[in-house]
Each structure stands twice: as C-alpha cells, then as structure tokens.
Backbone bond lengths (Angstrom), bond angles and torsions (degrees), N, CA, C in turn:
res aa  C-N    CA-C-N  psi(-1)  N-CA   C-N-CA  omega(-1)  CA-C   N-CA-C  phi
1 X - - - 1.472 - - 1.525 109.50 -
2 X 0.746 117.10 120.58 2.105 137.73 164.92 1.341 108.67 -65.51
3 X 1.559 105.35 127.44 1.490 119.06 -158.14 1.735 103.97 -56.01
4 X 1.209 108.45 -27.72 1.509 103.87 -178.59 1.707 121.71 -66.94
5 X 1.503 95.23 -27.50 1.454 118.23 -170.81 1.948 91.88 -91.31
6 X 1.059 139.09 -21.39 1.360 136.40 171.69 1.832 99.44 -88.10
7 X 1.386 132.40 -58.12 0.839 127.00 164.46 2.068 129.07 -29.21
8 X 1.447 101.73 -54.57 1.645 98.84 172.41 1.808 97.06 -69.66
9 X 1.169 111.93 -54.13 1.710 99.52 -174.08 1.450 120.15 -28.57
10 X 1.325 109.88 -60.93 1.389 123.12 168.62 1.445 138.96 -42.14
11 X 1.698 96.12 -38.96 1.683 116.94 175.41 1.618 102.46 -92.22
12 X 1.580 118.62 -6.84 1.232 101.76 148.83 1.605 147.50 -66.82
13 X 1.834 79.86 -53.13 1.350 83.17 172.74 1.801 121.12 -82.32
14 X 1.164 108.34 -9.90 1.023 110.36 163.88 2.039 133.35 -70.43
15 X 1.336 106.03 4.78 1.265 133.87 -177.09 1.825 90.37 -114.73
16 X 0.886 130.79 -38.29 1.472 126.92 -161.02 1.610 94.60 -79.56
17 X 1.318 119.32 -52.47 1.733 136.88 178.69 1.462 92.79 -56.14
18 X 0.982 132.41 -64.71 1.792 127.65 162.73 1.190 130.37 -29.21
19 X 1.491 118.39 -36.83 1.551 120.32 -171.57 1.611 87.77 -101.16
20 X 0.874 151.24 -59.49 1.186 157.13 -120.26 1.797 116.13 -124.63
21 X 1.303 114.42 -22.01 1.027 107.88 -174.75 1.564 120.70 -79.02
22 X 1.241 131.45 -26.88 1.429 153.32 161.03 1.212 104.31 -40.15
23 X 1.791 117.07 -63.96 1.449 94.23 168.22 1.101 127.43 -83.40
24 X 1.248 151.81 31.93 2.009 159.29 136.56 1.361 89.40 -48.98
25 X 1.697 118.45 -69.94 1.249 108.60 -164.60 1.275 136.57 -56.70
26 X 1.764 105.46 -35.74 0.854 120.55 178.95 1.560 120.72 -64.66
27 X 1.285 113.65 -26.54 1.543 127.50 176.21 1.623 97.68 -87.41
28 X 1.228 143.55 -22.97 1.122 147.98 -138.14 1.534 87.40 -107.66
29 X 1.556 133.79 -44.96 1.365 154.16 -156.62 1.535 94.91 -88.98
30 X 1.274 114.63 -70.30 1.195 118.80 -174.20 1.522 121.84 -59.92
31 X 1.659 132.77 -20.35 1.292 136.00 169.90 1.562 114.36 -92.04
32 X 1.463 96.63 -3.29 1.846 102.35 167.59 1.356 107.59 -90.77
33 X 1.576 128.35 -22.27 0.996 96.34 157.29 1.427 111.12 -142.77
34 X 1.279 114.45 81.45 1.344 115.98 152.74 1.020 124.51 -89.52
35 X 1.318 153.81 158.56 1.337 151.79 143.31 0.934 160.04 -27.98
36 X 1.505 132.91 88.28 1.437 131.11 -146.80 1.688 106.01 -38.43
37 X 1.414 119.96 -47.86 1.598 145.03 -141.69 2.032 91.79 -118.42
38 X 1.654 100.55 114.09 1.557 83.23 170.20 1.316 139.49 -52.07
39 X 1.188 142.27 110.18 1.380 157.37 -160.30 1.596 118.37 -125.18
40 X 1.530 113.57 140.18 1.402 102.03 -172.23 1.662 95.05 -97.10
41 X 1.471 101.73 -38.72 1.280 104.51 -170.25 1.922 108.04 -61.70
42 X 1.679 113.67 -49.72 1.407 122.63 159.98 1.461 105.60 -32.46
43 X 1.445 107.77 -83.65 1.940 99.44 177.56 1.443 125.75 -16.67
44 X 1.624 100.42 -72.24 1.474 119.77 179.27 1.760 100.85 -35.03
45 X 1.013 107.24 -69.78 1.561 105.79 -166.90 1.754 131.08 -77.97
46 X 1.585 104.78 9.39 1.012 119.57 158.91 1.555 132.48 -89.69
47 X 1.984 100.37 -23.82 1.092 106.30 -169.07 1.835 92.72 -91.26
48 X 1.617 114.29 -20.12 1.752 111.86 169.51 1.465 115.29 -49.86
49 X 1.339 102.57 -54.58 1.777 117.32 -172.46 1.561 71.10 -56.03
50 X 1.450 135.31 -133.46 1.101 170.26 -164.67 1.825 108.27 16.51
51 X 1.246 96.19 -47.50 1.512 108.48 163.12 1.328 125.27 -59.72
52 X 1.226 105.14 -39.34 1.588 120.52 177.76 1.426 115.03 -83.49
53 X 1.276 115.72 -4.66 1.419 113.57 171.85 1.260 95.55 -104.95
54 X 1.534 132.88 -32.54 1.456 133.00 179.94 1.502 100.04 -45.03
55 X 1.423 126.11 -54.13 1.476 125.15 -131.69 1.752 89.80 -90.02
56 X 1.595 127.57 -41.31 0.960 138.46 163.52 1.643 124.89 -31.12
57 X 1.357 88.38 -55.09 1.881 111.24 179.47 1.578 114.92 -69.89
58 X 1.472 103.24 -51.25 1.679 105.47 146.75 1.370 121.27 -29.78
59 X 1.016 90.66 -87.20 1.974 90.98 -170.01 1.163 120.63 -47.08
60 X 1.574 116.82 -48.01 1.594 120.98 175.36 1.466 110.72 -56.10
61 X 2.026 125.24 -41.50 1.418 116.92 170.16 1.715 107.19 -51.20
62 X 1.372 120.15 -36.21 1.563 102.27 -164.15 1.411 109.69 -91.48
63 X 1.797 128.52 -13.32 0.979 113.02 160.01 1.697 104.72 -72.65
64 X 1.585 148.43 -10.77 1.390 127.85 -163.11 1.238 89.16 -80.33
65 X 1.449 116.82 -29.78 1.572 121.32 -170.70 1.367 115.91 -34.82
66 X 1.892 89.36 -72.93 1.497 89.93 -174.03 1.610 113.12 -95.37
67 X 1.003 132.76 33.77 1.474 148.77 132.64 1.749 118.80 -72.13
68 X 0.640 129.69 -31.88 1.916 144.64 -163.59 1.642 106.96 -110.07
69 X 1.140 103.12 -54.58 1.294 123.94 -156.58 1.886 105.85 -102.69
70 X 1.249 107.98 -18.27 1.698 91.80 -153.50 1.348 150.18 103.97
71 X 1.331 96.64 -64.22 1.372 108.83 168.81 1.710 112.11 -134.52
72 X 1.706 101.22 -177.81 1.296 104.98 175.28 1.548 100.70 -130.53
73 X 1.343 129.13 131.15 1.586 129.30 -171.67 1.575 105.43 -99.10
74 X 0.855 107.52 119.23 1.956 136.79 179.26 1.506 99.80 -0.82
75 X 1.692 101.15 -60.21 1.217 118.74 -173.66 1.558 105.96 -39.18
76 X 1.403 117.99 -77.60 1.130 136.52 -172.82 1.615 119.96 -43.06
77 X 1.507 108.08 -56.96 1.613 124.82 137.72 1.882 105.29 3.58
78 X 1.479 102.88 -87.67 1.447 145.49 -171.44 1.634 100.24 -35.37
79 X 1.706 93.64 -73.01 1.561 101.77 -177.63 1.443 108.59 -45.53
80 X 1.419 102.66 -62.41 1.768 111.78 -158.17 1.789 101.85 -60.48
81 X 1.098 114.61 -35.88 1.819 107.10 179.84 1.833 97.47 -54.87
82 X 1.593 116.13 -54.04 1.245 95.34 -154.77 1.631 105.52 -95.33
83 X 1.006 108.37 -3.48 1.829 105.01 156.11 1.832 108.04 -68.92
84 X 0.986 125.85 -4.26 1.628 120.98 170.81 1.542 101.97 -108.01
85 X 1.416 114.77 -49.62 1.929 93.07 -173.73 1.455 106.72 -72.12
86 X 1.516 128.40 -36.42 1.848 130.84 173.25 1.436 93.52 -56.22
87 X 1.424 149.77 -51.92 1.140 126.11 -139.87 1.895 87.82 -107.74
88 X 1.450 123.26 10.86 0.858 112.23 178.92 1.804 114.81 -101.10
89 X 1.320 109.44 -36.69 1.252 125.60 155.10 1.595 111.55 -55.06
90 X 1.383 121.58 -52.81 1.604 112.60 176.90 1.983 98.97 -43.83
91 X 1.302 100.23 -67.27 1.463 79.33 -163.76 1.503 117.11 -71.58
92 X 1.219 136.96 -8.12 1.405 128.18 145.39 0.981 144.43 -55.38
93 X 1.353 105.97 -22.85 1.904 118.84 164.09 1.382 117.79 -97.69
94 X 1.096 110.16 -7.39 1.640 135.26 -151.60 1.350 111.34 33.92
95 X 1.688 108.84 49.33 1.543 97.61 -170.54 1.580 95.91 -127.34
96 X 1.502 117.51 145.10 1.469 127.41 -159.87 1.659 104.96 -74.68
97 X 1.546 107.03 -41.13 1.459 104.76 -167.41 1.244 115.29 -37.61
98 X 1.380 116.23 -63.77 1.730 112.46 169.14 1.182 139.79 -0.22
99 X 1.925 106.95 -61.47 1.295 123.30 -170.07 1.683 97.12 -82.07
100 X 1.422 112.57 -31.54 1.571 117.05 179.48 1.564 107.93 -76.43
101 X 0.699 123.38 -15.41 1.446 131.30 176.37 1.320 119.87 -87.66
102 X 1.423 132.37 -18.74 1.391 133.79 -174.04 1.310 100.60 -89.97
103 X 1.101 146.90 -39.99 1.458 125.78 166.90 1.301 131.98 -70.78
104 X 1.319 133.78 -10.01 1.231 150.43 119.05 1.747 97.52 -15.88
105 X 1.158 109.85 -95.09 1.440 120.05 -174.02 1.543 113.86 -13.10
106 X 1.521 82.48 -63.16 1.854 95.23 -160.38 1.218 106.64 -60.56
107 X 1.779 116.92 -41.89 1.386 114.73 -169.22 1.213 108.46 -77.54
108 X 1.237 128.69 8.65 1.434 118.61 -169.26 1.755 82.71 -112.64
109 X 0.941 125.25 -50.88 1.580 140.11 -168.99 1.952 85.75 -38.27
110 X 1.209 85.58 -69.22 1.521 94.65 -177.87 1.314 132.43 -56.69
111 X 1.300 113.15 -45.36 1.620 112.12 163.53 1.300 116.16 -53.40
112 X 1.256 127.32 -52.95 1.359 120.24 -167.93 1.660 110.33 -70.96
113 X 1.733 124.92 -35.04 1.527 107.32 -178.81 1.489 100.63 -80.76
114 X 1.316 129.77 -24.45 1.480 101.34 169.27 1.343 135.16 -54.77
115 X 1.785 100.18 -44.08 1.605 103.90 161.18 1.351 141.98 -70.16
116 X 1.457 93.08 -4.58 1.678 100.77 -176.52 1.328 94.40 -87.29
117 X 1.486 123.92 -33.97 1.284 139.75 -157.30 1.866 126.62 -80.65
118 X 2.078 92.59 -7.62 1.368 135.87 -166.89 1.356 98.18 -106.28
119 X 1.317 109.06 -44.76 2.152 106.73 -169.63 1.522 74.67 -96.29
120 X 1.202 163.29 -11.90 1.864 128.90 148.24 1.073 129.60 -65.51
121 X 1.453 121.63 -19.90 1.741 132.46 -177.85 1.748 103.85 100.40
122 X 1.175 101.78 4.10 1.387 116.84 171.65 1.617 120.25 -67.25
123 X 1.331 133.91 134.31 1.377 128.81 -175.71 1.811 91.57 -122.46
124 X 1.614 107.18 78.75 1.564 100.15 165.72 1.674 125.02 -64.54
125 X 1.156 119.69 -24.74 1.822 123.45 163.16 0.957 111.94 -48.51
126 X 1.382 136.39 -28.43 1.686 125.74 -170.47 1.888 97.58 -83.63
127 X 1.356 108.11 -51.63 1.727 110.67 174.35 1.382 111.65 -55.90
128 X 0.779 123.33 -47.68 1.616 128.48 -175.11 1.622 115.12 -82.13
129 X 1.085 104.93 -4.46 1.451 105.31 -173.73 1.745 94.93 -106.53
130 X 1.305 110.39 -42.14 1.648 133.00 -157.83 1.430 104.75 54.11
131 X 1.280 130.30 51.34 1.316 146.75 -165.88 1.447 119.19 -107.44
132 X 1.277 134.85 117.78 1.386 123.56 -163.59 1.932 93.75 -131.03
133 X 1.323 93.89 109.39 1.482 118.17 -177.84 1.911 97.23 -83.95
134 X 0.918 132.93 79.27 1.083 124.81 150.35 1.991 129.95 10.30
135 X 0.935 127.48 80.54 1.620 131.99 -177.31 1.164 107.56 85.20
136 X 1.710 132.01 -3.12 1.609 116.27 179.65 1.262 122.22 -64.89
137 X 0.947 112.62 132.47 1.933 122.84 -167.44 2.033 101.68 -73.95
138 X 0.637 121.37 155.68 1.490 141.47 162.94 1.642 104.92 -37.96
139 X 1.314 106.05 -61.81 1.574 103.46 174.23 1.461 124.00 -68.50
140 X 1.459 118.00 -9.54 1.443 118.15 148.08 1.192 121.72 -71.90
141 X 1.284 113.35 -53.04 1.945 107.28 -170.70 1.580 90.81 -52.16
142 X 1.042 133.71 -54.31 1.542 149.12 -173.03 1.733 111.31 -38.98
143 X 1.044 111.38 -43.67 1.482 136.67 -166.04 2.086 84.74 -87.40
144 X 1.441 101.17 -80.52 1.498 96.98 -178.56 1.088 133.75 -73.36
145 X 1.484 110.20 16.99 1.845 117.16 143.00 1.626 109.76 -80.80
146 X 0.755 86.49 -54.32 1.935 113.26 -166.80 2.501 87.00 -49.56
147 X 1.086 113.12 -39.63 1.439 97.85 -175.05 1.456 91.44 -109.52
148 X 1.356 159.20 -17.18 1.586 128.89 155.80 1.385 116.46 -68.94
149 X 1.712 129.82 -14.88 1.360 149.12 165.75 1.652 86.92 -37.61
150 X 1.821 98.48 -82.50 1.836 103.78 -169.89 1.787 112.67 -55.61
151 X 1.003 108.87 -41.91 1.385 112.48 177.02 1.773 115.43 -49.97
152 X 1.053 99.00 -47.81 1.404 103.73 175.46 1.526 123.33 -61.77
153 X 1.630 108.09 -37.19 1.468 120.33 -172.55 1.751 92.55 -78.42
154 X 1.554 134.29 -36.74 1.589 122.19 -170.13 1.507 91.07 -84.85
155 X 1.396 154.92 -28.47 1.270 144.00 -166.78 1.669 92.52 -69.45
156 X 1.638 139.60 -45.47 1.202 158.07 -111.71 1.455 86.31 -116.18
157 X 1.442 132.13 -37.23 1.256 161.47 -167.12 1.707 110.34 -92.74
158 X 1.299 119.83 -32.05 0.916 136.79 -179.03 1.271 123.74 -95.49
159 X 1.263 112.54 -42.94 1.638 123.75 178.08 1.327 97.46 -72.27
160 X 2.012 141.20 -29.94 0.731 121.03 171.88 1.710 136.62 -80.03
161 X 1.277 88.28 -14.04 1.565 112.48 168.38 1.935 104.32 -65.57
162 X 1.105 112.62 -58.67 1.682 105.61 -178.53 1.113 99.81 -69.19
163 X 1.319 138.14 -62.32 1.089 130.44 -170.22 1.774 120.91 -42.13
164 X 1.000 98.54 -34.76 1.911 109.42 166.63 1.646 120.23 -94.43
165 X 1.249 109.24 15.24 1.562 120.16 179.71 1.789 109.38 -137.61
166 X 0.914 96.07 -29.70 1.910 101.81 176.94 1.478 123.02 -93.84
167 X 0.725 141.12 -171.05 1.442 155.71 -155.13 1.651 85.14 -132.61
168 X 1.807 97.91 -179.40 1.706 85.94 -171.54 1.659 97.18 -115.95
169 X 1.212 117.89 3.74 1.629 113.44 145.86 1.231 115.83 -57.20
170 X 1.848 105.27 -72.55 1.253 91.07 -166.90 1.716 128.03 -71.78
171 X 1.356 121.46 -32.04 1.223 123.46 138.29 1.955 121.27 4.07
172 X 1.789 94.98 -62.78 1.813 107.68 -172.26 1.456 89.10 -69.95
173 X 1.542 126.93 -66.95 1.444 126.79 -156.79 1.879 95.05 -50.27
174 X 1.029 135.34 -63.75 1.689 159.16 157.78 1.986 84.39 3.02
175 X 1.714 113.34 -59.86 1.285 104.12 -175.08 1.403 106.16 -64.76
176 X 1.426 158.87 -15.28 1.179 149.97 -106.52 1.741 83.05 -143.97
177 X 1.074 98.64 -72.61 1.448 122.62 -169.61 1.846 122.21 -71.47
178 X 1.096 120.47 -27.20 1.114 148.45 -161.87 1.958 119.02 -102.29
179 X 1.343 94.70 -78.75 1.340 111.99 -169.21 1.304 99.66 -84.33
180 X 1.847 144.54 -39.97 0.886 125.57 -159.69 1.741 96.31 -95.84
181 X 1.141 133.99 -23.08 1.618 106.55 164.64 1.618 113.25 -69.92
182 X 1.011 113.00 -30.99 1.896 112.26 171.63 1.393 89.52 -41.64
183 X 1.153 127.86 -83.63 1.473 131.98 -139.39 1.771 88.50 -65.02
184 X 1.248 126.01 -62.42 1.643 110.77 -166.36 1.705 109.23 -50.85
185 X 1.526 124.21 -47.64 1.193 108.85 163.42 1.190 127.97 -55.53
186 X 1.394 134.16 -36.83 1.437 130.95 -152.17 1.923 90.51 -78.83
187 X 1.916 113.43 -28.10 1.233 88.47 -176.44 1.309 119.58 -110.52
188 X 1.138 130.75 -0.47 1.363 143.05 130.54 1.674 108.43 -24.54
189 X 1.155 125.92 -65.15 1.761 138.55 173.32 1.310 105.71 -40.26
190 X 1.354 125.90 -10.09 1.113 104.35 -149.92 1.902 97.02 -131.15
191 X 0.893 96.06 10.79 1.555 118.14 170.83 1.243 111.68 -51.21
192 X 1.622 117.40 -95.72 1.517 112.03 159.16 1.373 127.22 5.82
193 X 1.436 114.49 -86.20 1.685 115.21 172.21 1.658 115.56 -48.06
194 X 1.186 140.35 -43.20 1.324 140.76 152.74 1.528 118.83 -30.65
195 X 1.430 105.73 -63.35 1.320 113.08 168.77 1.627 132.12 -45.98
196 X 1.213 93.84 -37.87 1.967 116.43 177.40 1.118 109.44 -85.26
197 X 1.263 109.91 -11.89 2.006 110.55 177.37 1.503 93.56 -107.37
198 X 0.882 149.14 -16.05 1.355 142.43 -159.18 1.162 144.84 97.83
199 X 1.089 125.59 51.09 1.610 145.11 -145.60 1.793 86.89 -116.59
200 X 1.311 103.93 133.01 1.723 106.31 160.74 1.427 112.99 -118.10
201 X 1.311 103.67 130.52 1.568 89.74 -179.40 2.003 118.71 -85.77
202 X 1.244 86.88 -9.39 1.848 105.52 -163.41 2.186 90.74 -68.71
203 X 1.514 116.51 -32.62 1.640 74.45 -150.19 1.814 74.90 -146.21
204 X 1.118 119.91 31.51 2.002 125.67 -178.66 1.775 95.57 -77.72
205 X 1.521 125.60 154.76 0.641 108.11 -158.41 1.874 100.15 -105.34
206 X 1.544 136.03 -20.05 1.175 151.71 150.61 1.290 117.80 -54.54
207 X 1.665 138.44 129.84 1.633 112.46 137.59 0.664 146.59 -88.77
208 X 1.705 128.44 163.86 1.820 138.95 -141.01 1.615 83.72 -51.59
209 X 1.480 126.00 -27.22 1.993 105.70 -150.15 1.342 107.30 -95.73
210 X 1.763 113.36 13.18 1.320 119.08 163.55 1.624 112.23 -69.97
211 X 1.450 117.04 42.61 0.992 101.75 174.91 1.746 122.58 -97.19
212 X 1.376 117.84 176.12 1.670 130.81 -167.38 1.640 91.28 -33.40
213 X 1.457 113.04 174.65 1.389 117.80 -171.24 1.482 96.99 -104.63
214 X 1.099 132.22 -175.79 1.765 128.92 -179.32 1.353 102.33 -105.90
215 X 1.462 116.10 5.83 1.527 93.00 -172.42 1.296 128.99 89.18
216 X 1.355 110.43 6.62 1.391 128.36 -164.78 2.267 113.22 -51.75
C-alpha cells in the first residue's frame, strides 16, 4: 500500500471513530449504570451519566477532528452544538426526550436545506460535507443532495417512530443497530449514480465513507 493509499485509509476510519464514537460511549456510560432492578429513578440517572459522557465525547471527537484531520465539516459543527444544548437540557429537566429529539432535528434540519438547496440548482452536500469527490459533475453533487435530502427526512421519520414505540434503551441500541447500517447501505447504494456522473475512484481526494454523520 502507497502512503497516500494508507493515508485516505486512515482518514477514513478515522472519520468513522468521529461520527460514531460518542455514541459507544454514550451506550457504554449509560449500561454501566443502569439498574440491575427496573427503576425510574435508576433509569433517569443512567440516561444523565450517559448524556454527560455523550456531550463530552462529542466535543473531544470534534476537537480530534480538527487536530487529526484538519478540519471540522459544518455538518459535524451542527451535530456537536446540538448534542451539547439537547443533552444539556436533558440533564436539566432530567427529561430524555431532548436527547431523543435532537436527531430528529438534525435530520430534518438537513433534509429539507439539501432539498431546498436541490429545487435551486444548488448542491448543499458538497459545502457541508467540504468533500471533494474526485471528477463528480455538478449533476451528481445535485442528484446526491437531492437523495440524502429524502434520506434524511425518512431517518427524521423514523427516529420518531422508535422513539414513540421503544423504551429509551432500546430506542439507544435502535441507534447502533438500526440507523448506522441504513446509512452504510443507503451510501454504498448510491455508488452506481456517482459512477455515471463521474466519480473516479483511482485519484479523488476524500473517501466514499466520508459520508453525512447519522446523527449520532
């Protein structure tokens, strides 16, 4: 492997440990201390700890970001502000909806300026991503706003559906299990159309797994 080709490997997975690692902890925090014996008050104060390590793990992923990485992409920006004021209100009210409610937000936040940003001729994924796909034509970024736009609005749709059918364990595991293979398939799927617009994979300067964050 050629240092450039070890280099993107690395800034892949090193983008994946970014989106994703906040919630490990956060699930990781919160099952240390839940309650042997069902408890509301036990619950309550597992999902505080758990939040409070969320909001922590946040910030420290977006400073590794732009420590490791360079920069920090809007998106990420976006998430990490409202994973600190939602998880800051959760533990001030001590009430969960909050923290269940901010990805809702984002994905909806997000679906709609991509699509608004799609019926202008606008490609907001390339700004928000700061992502440089190697040969993709205009009518791709265009195309792959226009389907993380919808993607974003059924995840937004979805989180509110578990969130009103689950418990708030299973709900958390739901992020783990649920939303983050959606998102690797949905952008994996989406290859093909990249490819037909002009995407190279040999010499782009990002990789494909720089994709949107889940909302974590």
């Amino acid at each position: 492997m050629s240092d450039s080709e070890g280099k993107k490997a690395a800034s892949s997975w090193l983008n994946v440990a970014v989106d994703y690692g906040p919630l490990l902890v956060f699930l990781g925090v919160y099952r240390m201390n839940a309650p042997a014996e069902p408890s509301p008050a036990g619950e309550l104060g597992a999902i505080i700890y758990g939040t409070g390590a969320f909001m922590v793990a946040a910030v420290a992923a977006l400073l590794f970001s732009k420590w490791r990485l360079g920069k920090v992409s809007p998106m990420l920006w976006f998430s990490t502000a409202l994973i600190v004021g939602f998880g800051g209100l959760t533990i001030f009210f001590g009430d969960p909806t909050f923290v269940q409610l901010k990805p809702t937000i984002i994905y909806a936040c997000f679906g709609v300026a991509l699509l608004g940003g799609f019926f202008m001729g606008k490609a907001l994924l390339r700004i928000l991503l700061e992502a440089a796909f190697e040969g993709l034509t205009e009518q791709g970024w265009l195309k792959l706003s226009r389907n993380w736009g919808v993607f974003f609005l059924f995840l937004a749709l979805l989180n509110e559906g578990l969130r009103a059918q689950l418990s708030f364990e299973s709900w958390l595991w739901a992020k783990l299990w649920v939303f983050l293979p959606l998102t690797f398939l949905f952008t994996f799927s989406q290859i093909p159309m990249l490819l037909k617009n002009g995407l190279s994979f040999e010499e782009r300067d990002e990789p494909l797994k720089n994709e949107p964050p889940t909302g974590s």
